[in-house]
Every structure is written in C-alpha cells, then in structure tokens.
C-alpha positions in Angstrom: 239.1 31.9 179.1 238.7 28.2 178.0 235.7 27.9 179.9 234.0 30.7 177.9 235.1 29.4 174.1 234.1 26.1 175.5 230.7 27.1 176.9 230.0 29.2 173.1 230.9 26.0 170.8 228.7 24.1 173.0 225.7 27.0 172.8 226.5 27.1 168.7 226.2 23.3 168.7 222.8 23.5 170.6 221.5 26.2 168.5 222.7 24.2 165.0 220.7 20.7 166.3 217.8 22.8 167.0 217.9 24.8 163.7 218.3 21.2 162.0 215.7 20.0 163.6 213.7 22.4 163.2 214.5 22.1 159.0 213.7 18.9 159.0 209.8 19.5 160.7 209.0 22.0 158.8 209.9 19.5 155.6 208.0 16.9 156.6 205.1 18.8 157.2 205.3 20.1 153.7 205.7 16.3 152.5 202.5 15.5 154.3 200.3 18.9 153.1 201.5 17.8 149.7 200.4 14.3 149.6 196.9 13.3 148.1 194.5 12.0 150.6 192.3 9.0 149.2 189.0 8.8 150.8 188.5 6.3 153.4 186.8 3.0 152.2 183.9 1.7 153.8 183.3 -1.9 154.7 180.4 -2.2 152.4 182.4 -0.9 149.2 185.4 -3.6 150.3 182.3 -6.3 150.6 180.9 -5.1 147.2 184.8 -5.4 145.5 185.5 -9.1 147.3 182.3 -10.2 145.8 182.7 -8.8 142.3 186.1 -10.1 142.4 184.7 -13.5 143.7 181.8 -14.0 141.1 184.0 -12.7 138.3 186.7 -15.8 139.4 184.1 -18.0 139.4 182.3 -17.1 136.7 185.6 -16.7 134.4 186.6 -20.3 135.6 183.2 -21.7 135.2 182.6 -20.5 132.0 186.5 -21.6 130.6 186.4 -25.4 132.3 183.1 -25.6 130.2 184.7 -24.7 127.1 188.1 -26.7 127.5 185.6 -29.9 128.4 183.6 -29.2 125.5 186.6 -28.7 123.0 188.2 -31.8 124.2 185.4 -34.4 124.2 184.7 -32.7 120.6 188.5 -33.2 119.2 188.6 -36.0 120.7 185.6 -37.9 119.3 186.4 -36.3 116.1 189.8 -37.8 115.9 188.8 -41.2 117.6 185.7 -41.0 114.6 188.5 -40.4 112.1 190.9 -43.0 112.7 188.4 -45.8 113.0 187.2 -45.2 109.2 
C-alpha cells in the first residue's frame, strides 16, 4: 500500500513540473510575440551615423575654440588697451 501512495505523489509531482513548465513556455513565448522588432541596421547606415557624429564633434569644437580664441584675444587687448591710458 505504501508503494502505491508513494508511486502517485511521485506521478502528481511529475505532472505539476511539467504543467509548470509548460506555464512558463507558453509565457515567454507571449513575451517574445509581444515585443517590437527594430529593423536590422546595416553597416552603411552605422558608417553614415559615426560620420555625422564625427563631423558634427568636429565641427562643433572647431567652430567653439575659434570663438573662445577670438573672445579672449579681444577682452584681453581691450583690457590691456584700457589700463595703459
């Protein structure tokens, strides 16, 4: 008699890890049909974006170490003008 209520809660237990498991595929598969997919870039669009990115940088650092060269000599020669007087 022990054998057999042994050999059931051992079949229940079988049949509970296979239900789980079972849950939990079937949830992750939902997950995944429910995510957005992004389309795929291609190696020229990356290219295109790094050097965009690269001559924007340059560009923005160019352009803004010309100004702060350009406001400095000025402030300075106007206040080296204005204390000599």
């Amino acid at each position: 008699m022990e054998l057999r209520s042994r050999e059931t809660k051992e079949t229940n237990v079988t049949i509970q890890k296979k239900s789980l498991i079972s849950a939990l595929n079937t949830t992750k598969k939902a997950i995944v049909a429910s995510t957005p997919v992004q389309p795929a870039s291609s190696a020229s669009e990356v290219r295109s974006s790094a050097r965009g990115t690269t001559r924007g940088t340059t560009r923005g650092t160019t352009r803004g170490t010309t100004r702060g060269t350009t406001r400095g000599t000025t402030r300075g020669t106007t206040r080296g003008t204005t204390r000599a007087v």
